[in-house]
N, C-alpha and C positions, 0 to 999 in steps of 0.2 A: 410877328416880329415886334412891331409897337407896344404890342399888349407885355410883352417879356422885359422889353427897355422899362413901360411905365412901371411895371414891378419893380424892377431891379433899385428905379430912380426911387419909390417908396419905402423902399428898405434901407433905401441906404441913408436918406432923410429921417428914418425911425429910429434906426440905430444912432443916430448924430444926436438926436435930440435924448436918446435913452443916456446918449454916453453924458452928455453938458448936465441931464439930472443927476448922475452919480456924482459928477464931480460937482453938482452944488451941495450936496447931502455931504459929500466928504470935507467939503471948506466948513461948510456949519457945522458937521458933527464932532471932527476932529478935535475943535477946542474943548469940549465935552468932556471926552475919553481922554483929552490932556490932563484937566482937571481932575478927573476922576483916579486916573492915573496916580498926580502928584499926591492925593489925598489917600490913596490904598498907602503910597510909599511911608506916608506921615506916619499913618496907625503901625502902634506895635502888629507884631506880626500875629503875634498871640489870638490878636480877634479875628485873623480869617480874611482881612482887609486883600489879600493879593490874591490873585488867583493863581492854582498851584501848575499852570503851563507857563507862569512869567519866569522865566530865564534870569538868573540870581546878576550876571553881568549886563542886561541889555539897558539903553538910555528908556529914557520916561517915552519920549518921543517915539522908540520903537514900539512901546507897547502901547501906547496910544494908536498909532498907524496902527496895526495888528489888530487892536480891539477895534476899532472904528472899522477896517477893510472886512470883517467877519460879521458886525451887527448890522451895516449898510443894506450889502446887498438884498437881507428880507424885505426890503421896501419894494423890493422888482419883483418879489414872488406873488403868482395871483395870477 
């Protein structure tokens, strides 16, 4: 019974700590893909600057979230 509590108490610490990494990866990344973002919008379209899943009506902000929630997570892979 102890040994299943200690488990359960390491998991749940592991995941706390996995979950406060994502969310520093997403504070730091996100002004990134903000960035990046506002600079695809800049470029004519002509060169290719946007990627062709960004949604003609969405804010800059969504696609930044979006891009940033999809390149993130490979940091956990491993």
């Amino acid at each position: 019974m102890a040994d299943r509590t200690r488990a359960r108490s390491t998991s749940l610490r592991m995941r706390r700590v996995d979950e406060r990494e994502y969310r520093l990866l997403m504070a730091v990344g996100f002004p990134f893909f903000l960035l990046a973002t506002v600079i695809a919008r800049l470029l004519p379209s002509r060169w290719g600057a946007r990627p062709p899943e960004a949604a003609p009506g969405r804010s800059i902000f969504a696609e930044a979230r979006t891009a940033a929630s999809i390149a993130i997570p490979f940091a956990f892979r491993g």
